[in-house]
N, C-alpha and C positions, 0 to 999 in steps of 0.2 A: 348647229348640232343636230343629227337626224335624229327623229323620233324611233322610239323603243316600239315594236309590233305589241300591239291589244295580246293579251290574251285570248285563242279560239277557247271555246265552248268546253272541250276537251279538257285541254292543257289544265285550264282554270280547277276541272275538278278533280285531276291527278292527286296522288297523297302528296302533300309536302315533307321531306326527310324533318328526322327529329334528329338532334344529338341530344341523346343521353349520357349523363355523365355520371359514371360509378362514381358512389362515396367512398374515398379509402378508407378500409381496415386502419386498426390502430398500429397493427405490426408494417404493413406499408406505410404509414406517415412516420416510425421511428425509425425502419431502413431508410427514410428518405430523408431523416433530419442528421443522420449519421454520414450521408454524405455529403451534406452541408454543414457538416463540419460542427454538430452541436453532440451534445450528450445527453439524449432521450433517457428518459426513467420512467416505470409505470406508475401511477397512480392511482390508490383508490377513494373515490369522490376529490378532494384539494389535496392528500396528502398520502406519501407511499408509506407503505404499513409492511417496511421492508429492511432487516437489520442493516446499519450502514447504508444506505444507500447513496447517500452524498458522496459515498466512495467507488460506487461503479460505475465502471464505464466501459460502454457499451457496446458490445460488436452484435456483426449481425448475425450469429451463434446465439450468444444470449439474446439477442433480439428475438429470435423465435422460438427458446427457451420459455419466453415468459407469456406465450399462448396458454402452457400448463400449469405451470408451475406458479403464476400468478393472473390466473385467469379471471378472477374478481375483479382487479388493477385495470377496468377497460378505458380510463383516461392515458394522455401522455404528458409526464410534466419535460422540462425542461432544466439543468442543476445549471445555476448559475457559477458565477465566480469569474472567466473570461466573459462570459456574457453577463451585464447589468440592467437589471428587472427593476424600471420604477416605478411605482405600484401609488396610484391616486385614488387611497381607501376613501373613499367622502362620498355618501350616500345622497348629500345635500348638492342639487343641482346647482346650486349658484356659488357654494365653494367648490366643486368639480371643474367648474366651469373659468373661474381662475387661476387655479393650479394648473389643467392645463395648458392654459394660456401661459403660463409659466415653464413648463416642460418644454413647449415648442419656441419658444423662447431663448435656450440654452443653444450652446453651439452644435450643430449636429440633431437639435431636434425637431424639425420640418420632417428630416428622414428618418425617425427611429419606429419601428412597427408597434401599431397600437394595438391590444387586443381587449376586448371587453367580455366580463363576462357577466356582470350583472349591472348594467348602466345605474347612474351615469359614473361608476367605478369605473376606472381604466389604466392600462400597464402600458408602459412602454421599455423596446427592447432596445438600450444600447452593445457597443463592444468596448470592453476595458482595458483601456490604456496600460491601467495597474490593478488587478485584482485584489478586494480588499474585502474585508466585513461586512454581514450586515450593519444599514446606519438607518434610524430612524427620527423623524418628530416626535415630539409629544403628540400625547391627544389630546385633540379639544375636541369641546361640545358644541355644536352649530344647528339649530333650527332643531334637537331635539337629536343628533346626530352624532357619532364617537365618528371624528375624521384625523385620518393621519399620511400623511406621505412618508412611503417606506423605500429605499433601498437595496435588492438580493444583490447577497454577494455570495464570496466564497462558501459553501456548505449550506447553500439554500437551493430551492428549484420554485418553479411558476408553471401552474398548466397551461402547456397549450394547446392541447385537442381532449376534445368529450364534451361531456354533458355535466352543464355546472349542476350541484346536486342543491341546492337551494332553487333555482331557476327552472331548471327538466328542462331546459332548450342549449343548446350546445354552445361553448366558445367561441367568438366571431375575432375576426382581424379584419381593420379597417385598410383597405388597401391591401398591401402583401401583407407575406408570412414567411417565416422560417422556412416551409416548405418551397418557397418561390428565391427567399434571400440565404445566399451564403453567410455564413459568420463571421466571413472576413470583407463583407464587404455592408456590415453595420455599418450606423456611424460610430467613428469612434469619441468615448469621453471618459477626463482626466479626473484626475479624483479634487484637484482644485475646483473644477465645475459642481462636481455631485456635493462638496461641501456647500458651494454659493447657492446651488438650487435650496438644500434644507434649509439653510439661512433664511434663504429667501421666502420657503415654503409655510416655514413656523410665523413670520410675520403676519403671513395672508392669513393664517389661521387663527392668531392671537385679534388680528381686525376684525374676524368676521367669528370670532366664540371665545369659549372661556376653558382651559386648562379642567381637564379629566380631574376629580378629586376622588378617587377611590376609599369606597367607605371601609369606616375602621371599624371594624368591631370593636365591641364591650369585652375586658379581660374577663375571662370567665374562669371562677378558680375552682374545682373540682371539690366541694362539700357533699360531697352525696348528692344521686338525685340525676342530675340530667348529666350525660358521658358526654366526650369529644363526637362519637359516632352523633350523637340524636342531634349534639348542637350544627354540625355538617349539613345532618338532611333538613332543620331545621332551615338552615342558611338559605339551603339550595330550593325550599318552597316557595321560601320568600320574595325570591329570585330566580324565575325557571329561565326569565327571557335569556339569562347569562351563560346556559350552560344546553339546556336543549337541544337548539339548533346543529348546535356541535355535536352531539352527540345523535339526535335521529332527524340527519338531512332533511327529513320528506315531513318531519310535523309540522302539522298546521293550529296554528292558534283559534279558536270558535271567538265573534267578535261577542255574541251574547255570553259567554259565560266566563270566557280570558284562559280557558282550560288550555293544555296543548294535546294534541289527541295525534295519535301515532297508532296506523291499522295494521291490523297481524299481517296481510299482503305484505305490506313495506316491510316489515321484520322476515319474512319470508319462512309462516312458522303458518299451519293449517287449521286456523283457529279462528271463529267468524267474530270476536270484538276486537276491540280495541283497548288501548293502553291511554288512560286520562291522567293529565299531570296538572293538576290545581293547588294554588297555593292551602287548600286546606284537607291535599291530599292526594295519593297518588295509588290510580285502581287498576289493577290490570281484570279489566273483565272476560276475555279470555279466558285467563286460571282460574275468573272467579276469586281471588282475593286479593290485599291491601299490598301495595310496594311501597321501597325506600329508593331514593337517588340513587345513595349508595349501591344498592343491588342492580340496578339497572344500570350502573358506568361499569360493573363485571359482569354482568348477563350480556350485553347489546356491545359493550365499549371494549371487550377486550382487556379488561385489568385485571392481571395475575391475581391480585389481594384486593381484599375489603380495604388496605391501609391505601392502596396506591392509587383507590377510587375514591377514597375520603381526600387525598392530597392531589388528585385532579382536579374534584369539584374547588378545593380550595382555590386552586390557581384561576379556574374560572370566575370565581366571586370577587377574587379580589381579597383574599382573605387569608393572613399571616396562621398560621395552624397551632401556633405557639396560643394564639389569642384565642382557639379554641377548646384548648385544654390539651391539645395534643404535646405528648413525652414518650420517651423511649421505652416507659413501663405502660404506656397504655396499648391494650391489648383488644382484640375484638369479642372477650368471652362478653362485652359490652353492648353489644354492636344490639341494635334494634334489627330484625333483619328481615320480619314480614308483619307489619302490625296489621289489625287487624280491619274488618271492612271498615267498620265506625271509625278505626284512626285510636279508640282510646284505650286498647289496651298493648300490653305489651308485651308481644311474643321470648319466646328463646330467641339463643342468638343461632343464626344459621352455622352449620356443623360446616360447611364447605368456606365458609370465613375463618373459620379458625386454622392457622400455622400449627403445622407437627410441629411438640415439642421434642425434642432431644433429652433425653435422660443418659447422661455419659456414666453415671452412678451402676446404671445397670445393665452396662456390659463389660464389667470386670473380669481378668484371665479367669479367676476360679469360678464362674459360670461354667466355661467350659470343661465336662466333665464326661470322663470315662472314654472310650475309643470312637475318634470321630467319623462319619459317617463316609461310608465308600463312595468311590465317586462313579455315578453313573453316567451312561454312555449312549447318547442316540447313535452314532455311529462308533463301534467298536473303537476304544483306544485313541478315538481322532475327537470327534467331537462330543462336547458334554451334553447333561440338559440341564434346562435352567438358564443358559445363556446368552446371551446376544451373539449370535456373529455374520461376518461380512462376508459374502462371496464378490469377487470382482473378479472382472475377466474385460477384456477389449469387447468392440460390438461386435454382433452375431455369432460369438462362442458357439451359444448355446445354454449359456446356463440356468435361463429361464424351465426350457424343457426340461434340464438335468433335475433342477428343483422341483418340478412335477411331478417329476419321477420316483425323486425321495417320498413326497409326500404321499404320491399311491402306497409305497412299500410301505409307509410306516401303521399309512392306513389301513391297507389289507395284510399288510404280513408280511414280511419279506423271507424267503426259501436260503437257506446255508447256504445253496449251490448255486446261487444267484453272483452275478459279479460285483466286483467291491463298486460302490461309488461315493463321492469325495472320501476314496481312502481307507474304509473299511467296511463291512457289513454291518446292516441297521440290523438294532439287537431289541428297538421300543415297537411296542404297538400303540397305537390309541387314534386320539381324532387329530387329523389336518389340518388347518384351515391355510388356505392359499388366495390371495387375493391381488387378483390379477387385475392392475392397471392398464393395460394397455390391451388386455386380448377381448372382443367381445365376446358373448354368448356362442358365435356359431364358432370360433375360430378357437375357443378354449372344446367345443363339440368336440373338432377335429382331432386336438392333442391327447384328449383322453379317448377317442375312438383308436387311435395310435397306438398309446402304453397299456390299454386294457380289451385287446380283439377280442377274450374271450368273457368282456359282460361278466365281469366283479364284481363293479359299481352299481349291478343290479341284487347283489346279494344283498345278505343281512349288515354285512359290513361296508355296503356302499353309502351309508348313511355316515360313515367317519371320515369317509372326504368331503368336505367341504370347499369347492371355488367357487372364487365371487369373481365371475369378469366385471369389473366397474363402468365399463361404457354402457352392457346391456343393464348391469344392476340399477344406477341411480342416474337421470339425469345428466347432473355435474358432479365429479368427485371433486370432494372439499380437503384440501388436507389436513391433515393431523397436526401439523406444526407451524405456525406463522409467527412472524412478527408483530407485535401491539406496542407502541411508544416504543419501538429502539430497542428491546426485548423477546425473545423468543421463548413463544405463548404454546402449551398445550392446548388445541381447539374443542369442541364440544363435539366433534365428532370421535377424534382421537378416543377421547372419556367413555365414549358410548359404548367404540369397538371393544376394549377392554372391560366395558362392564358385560357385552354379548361372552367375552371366551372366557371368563370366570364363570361365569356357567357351565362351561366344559368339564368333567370332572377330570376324563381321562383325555384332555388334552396335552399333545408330544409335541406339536409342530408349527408353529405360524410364521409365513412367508407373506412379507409384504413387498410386493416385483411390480415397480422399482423404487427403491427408496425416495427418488426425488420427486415423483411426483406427487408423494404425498407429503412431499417435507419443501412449505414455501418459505424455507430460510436459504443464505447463503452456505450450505454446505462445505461448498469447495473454497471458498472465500472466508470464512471468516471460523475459527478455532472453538468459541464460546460457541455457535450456532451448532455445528456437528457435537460437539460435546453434551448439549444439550438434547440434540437426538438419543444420540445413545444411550443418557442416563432415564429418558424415558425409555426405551426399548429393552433396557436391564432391567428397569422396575416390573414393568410387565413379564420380562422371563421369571424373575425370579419371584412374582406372585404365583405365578402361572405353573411353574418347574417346568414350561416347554421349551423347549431352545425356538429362538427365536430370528430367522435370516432375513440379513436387509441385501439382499444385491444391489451392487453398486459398479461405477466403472472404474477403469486404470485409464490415468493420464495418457495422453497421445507421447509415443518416445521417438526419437529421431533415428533409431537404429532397434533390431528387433529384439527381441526379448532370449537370451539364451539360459540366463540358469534362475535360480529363484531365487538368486540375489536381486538381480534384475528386476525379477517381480516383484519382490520386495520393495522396490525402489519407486516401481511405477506404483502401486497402492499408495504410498507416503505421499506421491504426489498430486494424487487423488484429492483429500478431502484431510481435514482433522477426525474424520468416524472412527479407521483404523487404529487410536490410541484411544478411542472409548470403547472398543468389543475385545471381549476375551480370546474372540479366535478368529483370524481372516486365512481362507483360502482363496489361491487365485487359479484362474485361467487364461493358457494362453496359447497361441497356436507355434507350433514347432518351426523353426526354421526352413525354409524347403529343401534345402539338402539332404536338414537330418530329416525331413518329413517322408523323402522320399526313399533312403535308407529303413527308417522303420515300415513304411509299406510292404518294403519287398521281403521285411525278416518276417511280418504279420501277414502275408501271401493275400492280400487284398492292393485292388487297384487304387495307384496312385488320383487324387484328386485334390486342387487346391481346399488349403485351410481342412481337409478329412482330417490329419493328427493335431491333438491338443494338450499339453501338457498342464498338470495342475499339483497344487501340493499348500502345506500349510505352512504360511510365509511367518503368520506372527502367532503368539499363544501365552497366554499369563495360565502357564498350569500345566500337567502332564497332557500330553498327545501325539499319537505316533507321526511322524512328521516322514511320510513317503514320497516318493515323486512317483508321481502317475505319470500314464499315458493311455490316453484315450484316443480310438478311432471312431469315426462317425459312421452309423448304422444309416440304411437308407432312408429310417424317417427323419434323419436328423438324429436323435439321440444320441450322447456318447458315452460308447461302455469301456471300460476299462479295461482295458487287453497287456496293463504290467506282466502280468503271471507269465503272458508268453513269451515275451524277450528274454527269458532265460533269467541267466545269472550276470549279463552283462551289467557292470558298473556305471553308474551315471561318470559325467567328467568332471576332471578336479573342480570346477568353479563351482559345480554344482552341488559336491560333497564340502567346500569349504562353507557354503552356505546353509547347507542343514547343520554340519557343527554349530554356527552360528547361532541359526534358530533355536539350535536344542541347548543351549546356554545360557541365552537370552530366556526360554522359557522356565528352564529348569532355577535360573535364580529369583525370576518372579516368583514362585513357586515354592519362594525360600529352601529351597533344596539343593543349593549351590553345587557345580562339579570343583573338583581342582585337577591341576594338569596328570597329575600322577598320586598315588597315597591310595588311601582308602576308600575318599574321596574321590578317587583322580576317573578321569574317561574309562577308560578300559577297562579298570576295576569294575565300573558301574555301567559297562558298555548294554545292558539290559535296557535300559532305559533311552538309549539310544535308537535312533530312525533304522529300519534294518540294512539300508545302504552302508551303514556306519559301523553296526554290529560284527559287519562278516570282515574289517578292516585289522588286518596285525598290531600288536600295539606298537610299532616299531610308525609305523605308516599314520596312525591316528596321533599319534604324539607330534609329530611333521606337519599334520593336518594346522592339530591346533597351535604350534609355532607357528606356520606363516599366516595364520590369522590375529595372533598377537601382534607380528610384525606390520603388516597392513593396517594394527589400529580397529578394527571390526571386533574385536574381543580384547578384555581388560583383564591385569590381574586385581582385585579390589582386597583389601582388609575389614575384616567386620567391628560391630562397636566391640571397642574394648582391646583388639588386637594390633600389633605393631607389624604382624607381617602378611603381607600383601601376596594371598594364595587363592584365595576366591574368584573363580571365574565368574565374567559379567559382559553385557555389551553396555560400550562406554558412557548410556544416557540411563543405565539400569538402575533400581534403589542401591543395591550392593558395591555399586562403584562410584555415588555419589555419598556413602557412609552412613547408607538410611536403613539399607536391608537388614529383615529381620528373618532368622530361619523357622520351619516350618515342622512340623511333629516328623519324626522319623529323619531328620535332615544327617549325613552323615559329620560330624564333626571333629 
C-alpha cells in the first residue's frame, strides 16, 4: 500500500473547512414531520394551550400560520393515535433501567425511536396496528419516586422538538427521529403487545415499590369559619411540591429554606423581586404584598374563574372538592384573595373573582319605557355604532387601507361631498383608534402620508387618530384571545386594551386589522371559538358605543365571485365570527369581463383586480344594503364610483340576493316584510336597498317568488298564528317559531 505524502509546511497550516450545521426552526422541523407523514402541533412548554387541538391537522398553510398566531407555542408536539408514545415516567434509574429493558424487549422494540427529555425518563415511538386510547399503570412509589409507564393514544400528543421547560436544554433522540423516520416505516405494534408490555410493566413496578395512596382529606363540613377557597390554599401550602412545577416551569426550590422562588424575568413582568411560595405562606415581593395559590393559577395559569383554579389545585393534590366543602352554592364572595404580608388577616374577596350575577327580575318589558331611542349611524343608513362588525374581502382588496380611510374621516371630519365608502357617508366624528398588526411604523408613515397630503394629522384634531403599528409598537404582540385548558380565555392584554379606550370619551371607532392575529383560537375551525370572539368585541362596542371592525378573510372559492349571494356564501365559509356580528360587509373583485366593461363606462384604464365590488351581505337590523363599486385610485385606495354608472340595474342574481339580505334583516329586526298587504315589499318598498326601490311591483313580487321557490326565503307564521305570511330566510327566529316583532312592526 503506498504511503500518503507528509504534509508540506504550507498545506499543514491552510484553514481546515468547517461544516456548519443550522438548527432548524420549529416551522421547518413541522414542515418536515408533515412529510413524514406525522401530525405536528405547537406546543407550549409540554402542552398546547390550543382549543381542540387533538383535532388539527396540519398542513403547511397552517404550519406557517402558527409563526403568528401561536408564537409563544415554540415547542413541537407530535398527536398520537396512528402513532404510539410509550412513555417510561420513572425518575428512579434502576426502575427506568428495567422497564426499558422491557420496551426493547417487545416485538419491534430494538427499532422504535427513543427520545428523552429528562433522563433517565424515556419515550418510545411505535406505529399502531390499531389505534386505541390512552392506557396506563398505576403508580407506584420507588426510591422516593411516583413512576408509571404510560401509553399515548388516540387524542393525546408527546413533544418532540424544544426545550423541555423543567430541564432548559432541549429534547434529544437517541439515534434517529421522526425527522429522519417516515411513519410508515415505524415498527409496527398490536394492541395485544401494549396490553402484555403493561401487564408486564405494573409487575416490575409492584417488585421494585409500593402502589400511590393518594391522601384523603378530612370531611370538612362548613360551620362558619374557614370556606372551601381558604381550605384549597390551605391544601396547596401544605403541598406546593404538587402543583408548582406545573404551574411556573422555571421555579426553583431554595435547599435552605424549602421555599419555591419564581423571578419576575421568568414571569416576564418588569419588576426586580420575586414571587416565594412557603408552606407558611406565599409573598409576591415585587407587588410588595401577601398571595393565595388560588390567585396565582388565574394570574400566571390562565384560569377564567377563582372556581376553576380552586378545582385545578384540587386535581393536582389529589383532593375530591366535595371533601373540601365545595357545592354548587358556594361562591367566591368567600374566597380569601390577598391576605396580608403577616398571613393573619383577612382581606376582602378580590372583585375580579367574583361572577356577574344575572338579575332576570330586572329586565322586565315594563322597564322599557316611552319612545325608544333612535338609531344611530357611523356610516349613514349602513352601519350602526355600538356594534361589532366584520369586513372580509379576498387578499389584497384593499381593505386594510379602505379602513384607514374611514378612520381618518371619522377622525377629522368627513366633507358631504366626499365619496360614499362602505355604502354611505360618515355622519360621526370623534377619536379612532386603529391598530395595525401587521404594518410597522414606517409603512403605517407611508399610508397616512397617502390619505392626508395636506397635514391634518398635524392639526388640533390630529390627536383623534390614533395608529398603533404593532411590530414598531411592542416587541411581540400577545393576543387578546387564547385558549387555557381547552377553553377560550380573554388575555391580560385584551383587559388592558379595553381599559386604555374607556378612557376615550368621544370614542366612534376601533379597528383591530387583522383579526387573527390577535385571536390565538381556532377561528375558522371551531364555532364556540369565534363565537367567543365576538361576544368579547360586542361587549366592548357596546360599553364603548364605538362600532367596532374585525377584518377578516373569505374562504378560497373554486369559481369567482359574481353576486352577493356568492359573497354571502364565501363569508359562511369563512369562520363561525359572521353569526356573532351584527353587520358584515364584503369585498370582492369584479369579474374581468364585467371589470373591464365598467372601466370603459368609468373612462379610466383597465388594470387587473382595479374594479371591486362590495355591499352588506348580513345584518341583524335596519341598513341600507347597496352594492358598490369601487375603482382603485393610484395609491391603492378605493373610492366609490356607484354614482357614476348611472341608473344601470345590478343583474337578476344580484337583486335576488339583496331581497334576500333585506328579509333576513328586516325579520331579525322583528319587523317582518310579507309578500304583498300592508306589510307586503312594495308597500314598504322604503325600506328597501335602492336597487329594489326603483323595481315595479309587478317585478318585485316575481323577485320574491323565485326566491321562495329556490328555498333562500320562507313564508313563517308567528306565535299564536295559523297562517304562514311572515317573510324569513329559512334558519331565521321567525321561521323556526321563535320571532318576536319589534316596536313599529307592521302587523
Amino acid at each position: 500500500m503506498p504511503l500518503l505524502p507528509l504534509p508540506t509546511w504550507e498545506t499543514s497550516l491552510a484553514p481546515i473547512p468547517r461544516l456548519i450545521r443550522k438548527t432548524p426552526t420549529a416551522t421547518e422541523n413541522r414542515l418536515q414531520l408533515i412529510d413524514n407523514g406525522y401530525l405536528p402541533i405547537p406546543v407550549n412548554g409540554k402542552r398546547p394551550r390550543i382549543f381542540n387541538w387533538s383535532k388539527i391537522v396540519a398542513t403547511p398553510d397552517s404550519v406557517m400560520s402558527w409563526e403568528r398566531g401561536y408564537a409563544d407555542h415554540l415547542n413541537t408536539g407530535i398527536l398520537t393515535g396512528q402513532v404510539v408514545a410509550v412513555d417510561v415516567d420513572a425518575p428512579d434509574e434502576g426502575v427506568a433501567a428495567r422497564l426499558t429493558e422491557l420496551v426493547r424487549s417487545i416485538p419491534g422494540g430494538d427499532d422504535a425511536l427513543c427520545r428523552v427529555g429528562r433522563a433517565p425518563k424515556a419515550l418510545y415511538v411505535f406505529r399502531a396496528q390499531e389505534p386505541r386510547e390512552k392506557a396506563t399503570t398505576p403508580v407506584y412509589i420507588a426510591n422516593g419516586h411516583r413512576c408509571q409507564v404510560e401509553v399515548l393514544g388516540s387524542g393525546q400528543q408527546f413533544v418532540a422538538f424544544g426545550v423541555h421547560p423543567e430541564t432548559g436544554r432541549a429534547y434529544e433522540w437517541i439515534g434517529s427521529s421522526p425527522l429522519d423516520v417516515r411513519l410508515e416505516d415505524l415498527p409496527l405494534i398490536s394492541p395485544a403487545d401494549l396490553d402484555r408490555l403493561l401487564l408486564d410493566a405494573e409487575k416490575i413496578l409492584s417488585e421494585l415499590g409500593q402502589p400511590e395512596k393518594k391522601p384523603k382529606a378530612e370531611r370538612h363540613h362548613s360551620t362558619g369559619g374557614e370556606t372551601f377557597w381558604q381550605r384549597v390554599n390551605s391544601e396547596a401550602l401544605a403541598a406546593p411540591e404538587r402543583w408548582v412545577a406545573s404551574l411556573f416551569p422555571s421555579a426553583r426550590r431554595e435547599a435552605g429554606t424549602g421555599a419555591w422562588r419564581v423571578t419576575s424575568k421568568e414571569l416576564g413582568r418588569p419588576l426586580q423581586e420575586d414571587i416565594s411560595i412557603h408552606a407558611d405562606g406565599i409573598q409576591d415581593f415585587g407587588k410588595e404584598q401577601g398571595e393565595t395559590a388560588i390567585n396565582l393559577v388565574v394570574e400566571y395559569g390562565g384560569a377564567p374563574t377563582a372556581k376553576d383554579a380552586a378545582l385545578w389545585l384540587c386535581e393536582r393534590l389529589g383532593l375530591d372538592p366535595a371533601d373540601m366543602g365545595w357545592s354548587v352554592g358556594a361562591t367566591t364572595a368567600d374566597l380569601i384573595a390577598r391576605p396580608s404580608r403577616s398571613g393573619k388577616e383577612a382581606p376582602a374577596a378580590a372583585n375580579d373573582n367574583k361572577p356577574d350575577e344575572l338579575d332576570i327580575f330586572a329586565w322586565r318589558a315594563s322597564r322599557f319605557v316611552g319612545e325608544p331611542e333612535p338609531t344611530e349611524y357611523l356610516v349613514s343608513n349602513v352601519i350602526e355604532t355600538g356594534i361589532p362588525v366584520m369586513v372580509a374581502s379576498m387578499g389584497e382588496v384593499g381593505k386594510s387601507f379602505a379602513l384607514l380611510e374611514l378612520s381618518r374621516r371619522v377622525a377629522f371630519g368627513s366633507s358631504k361631498l366626499a365619496s360614499p365608502i362602505f355604502g354611505g357617508q360618515v355622519v360621526q366624528e370623534g377619536t379612532a383608534v386603529f391598530l395595525a398588526g401587521e404594518d410597522d411604523a414606517r409603512a403605517m408613515h407611508r399610508r397616512l402620508a397617502s390619505l392626508d397630503p395636506n397635514g391634518a394629522r398635524f392639526a388640533d384634531k390630529g390627536d383623534k387618530l390614533i395608529t398603533i403599528p404593532m411590530p414598531s409598537a411592542v416587541k411581540t404582540t400577545k393576543p387578546f384571545w387564547r385558549i387555557v385548558k381547552g377553553e377560550p380565555v380573554e388575555t391580560a392584554e385584551w383587559r388592558s386594551f379595553c381599559d386604555s379606550l374607556l378612557k376615550i370619551d368621544d370614542l366612534r371607532l376601533v379597528t383591530i386589522d387583522p383579526l387573527q392575529l390577535f385571536a390565538a383560537v381556532p377561528l375558522n375551525e371551531d364555532p364556540a371559538a369565534g363565537q367567543f370572539v365576538c361576544a368579547s368585541v360586542a361587549a366592548l362596542a357596546a360599553q364603548t358605543k364605538a362600532s367596532v371592525f374585525i377584518p377578516h378573510h373569505m374562504a378560497k372559492r373554486a369559481k369567482e365571485i359574481m353576486t352577493l349571494a356568492d359573497a354571502r356564501d364565501a363569508i359562511r365559509g369563512t369562520s363561525a365570527l359572521v353569526d356573532g356580528v351584527r353587520l358584515a360587509y364584503a369585498l370582492w373583485y369584479a369579474e374581468t369581463d364585467k371589470a373591464r366593461k365598467l372601466c370603459k363606462t368609468l373612462s379610466v384604464s383597465y388594470e387587473p383586480n382595479r374594479i371591486v365590488h362590495g355591499g352588506v351581505v348580513k345584518a341583524n337590523g335596519a341598513a341600507r344594503r347597496i352594492l358598490s363599486t369601487y375603482a382603485r385610485a393610484d395609491n391603492g385606495l378605493l373610492i366609490d364610483r356607484t354614482a357614476n354608472l348611472g341608473a344601470t340595474l345590478p343583474e337578476q342574481g344580484d337583486l335576488r340576493a339583496a331581497l334576500v339580505i333585506a328579509v333576513e334583516g328586516a325579520a331579525a329586526d322583528g319587523k317582518p316584510f310579507t309578500k304583498t298587504g300592508a306589510g307586503g315589499l312594495y308597500e314598504l318598498r322604503e325600506r328597501l336597498p335602492e336597487e329594489l326601490q326603483v323595481l315595479s311591483k309587478s317585478r318585485l313580487g316575481a323577485l320574491c317568488e323565485e326566491a321562495l321557490q329556490r328555498g333562500e326565503i320562507v313564508r313563517a307564521s308567528a306565535k299564536g298564528e295559523k297562517v304562514a305570511k311572515w317573510l324569513d330566510v329559512p334558519t331565521g327566529m321567525f321561521a323556526i317559531g321563535l320571532g318576536n316583532f319589534g316596536v313599529g312592526a307592521m302587523r
